[in-house]
C-alpha positions as CSV (number, residue, x, y, z in Angstrom):
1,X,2.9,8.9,3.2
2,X,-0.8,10.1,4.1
3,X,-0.6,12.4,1.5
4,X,-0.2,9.7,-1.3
5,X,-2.1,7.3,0.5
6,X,-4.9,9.6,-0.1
7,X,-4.8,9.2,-3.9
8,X,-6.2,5.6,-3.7
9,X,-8.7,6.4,-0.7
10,X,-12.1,7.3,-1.4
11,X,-13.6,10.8,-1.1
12,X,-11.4,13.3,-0.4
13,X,-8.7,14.1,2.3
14,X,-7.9,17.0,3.7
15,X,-4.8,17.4,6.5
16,X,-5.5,20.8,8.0
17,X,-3.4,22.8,11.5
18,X,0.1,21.1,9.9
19,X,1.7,24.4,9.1
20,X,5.1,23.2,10.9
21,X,5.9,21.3,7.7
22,X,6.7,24.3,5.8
23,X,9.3,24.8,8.0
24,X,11.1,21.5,8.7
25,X,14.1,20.7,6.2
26,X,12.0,21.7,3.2
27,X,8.6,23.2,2.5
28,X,6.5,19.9,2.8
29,X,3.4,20.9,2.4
30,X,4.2,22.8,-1.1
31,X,6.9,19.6,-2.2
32,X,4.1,16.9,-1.9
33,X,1.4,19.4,-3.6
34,X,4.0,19.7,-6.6
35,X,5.3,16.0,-6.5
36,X,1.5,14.5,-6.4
37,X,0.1,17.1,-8.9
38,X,3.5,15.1,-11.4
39,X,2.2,11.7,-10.6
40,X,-1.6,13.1,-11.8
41,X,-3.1,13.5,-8.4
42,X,-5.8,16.5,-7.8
43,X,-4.7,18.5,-5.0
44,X,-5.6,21.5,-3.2
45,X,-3.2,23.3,-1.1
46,X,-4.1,25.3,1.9
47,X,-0.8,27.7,4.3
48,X,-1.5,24.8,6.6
49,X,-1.8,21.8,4.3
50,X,-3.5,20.4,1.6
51,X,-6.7,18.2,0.2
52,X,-6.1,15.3,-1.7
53,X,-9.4,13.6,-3.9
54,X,-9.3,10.1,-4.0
55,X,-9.0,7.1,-6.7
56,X,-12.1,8.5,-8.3
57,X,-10.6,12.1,-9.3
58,X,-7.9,10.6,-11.4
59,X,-5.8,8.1,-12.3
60,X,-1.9,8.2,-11.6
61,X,1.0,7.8,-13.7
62,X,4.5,7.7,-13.2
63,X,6.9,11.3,-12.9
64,X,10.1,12.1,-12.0
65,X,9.7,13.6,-8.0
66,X,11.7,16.2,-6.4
67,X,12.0,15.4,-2.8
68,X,14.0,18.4,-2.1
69,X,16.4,16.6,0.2
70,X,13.5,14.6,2.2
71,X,14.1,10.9,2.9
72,X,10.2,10.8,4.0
73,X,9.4,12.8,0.7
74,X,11.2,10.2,-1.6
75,X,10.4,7.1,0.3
76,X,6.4,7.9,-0.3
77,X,6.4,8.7,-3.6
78,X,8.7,5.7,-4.3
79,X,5.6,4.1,-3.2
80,X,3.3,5.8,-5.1
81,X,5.5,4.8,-7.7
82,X,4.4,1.0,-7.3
83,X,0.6,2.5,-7.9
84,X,1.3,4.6,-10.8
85,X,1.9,2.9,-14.8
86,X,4.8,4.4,-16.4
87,X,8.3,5.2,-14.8
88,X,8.7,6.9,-11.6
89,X,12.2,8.4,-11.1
90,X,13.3,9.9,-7.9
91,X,15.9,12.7,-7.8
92,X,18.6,13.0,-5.0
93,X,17.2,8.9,-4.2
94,X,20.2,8.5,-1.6
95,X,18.4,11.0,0.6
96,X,16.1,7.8,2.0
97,X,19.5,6.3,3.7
98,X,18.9,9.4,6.7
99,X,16.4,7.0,8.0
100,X,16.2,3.9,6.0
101,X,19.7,3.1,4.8
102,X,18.3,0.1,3.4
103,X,15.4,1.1,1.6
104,X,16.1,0.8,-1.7
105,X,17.1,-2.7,-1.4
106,X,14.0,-3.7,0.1
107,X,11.8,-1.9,-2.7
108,X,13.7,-4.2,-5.0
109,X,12.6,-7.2,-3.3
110,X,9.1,-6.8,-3.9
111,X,7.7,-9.2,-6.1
112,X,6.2,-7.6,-9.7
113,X,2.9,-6.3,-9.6
């Protein structure tokens, strides 16, 4: 979520010593460089993370993400989503119920933007 939250920041953010997240159930680091490069962000990644440049460095759209199997993955850019004009389609969606079973359904309750 830091990662996207980044987008809309401004300057730029760099998460740096976080090499334990290429390791995990995926390959974080390189699935939110590849997801928030779709959704237009400029990114920079690093064997140990990644910098992000803010709301100045470019407007985001909607994409369809890959979360590779990560609830956290597909819950953030679902988010991001809600940011980003255009349609934002989330593969393997289900994959938020691991920690939020109810997530979905809660998104949908948001009122319109």
């Amino acid at each position: 979520m830091l990662a996207v939250l980044a987008t809309r920041a401004e300057g730029t953010t760099e998460i740096r010593d976080a090499a334990e997240l290429r390791v995990k159930e995926s390959d974080r680091i390189a699935a939110l460089a590849e997801n928030l490069r779709r959704i237009g962000a400029r990114v920079e990644e690093f064997p140990d993370g990644l910098r992000v440049e803010g709301k100045s460095a470019a407007a985001l759209r909607g994409a369809e993400i890959d979360p590779r199997s990560d609830h956290r993955i597909a819950m953030a850019f679902a988010v991001a989503g809600l940011a980003a004009p255009g349609k934002t389609i989330i593969r393997d969606a289900e994959c938020a119920a691991v920690s939020f079973p109810n997530f979905w359904d809660l998104l949908e309750r948001l009122p319109e933007r």
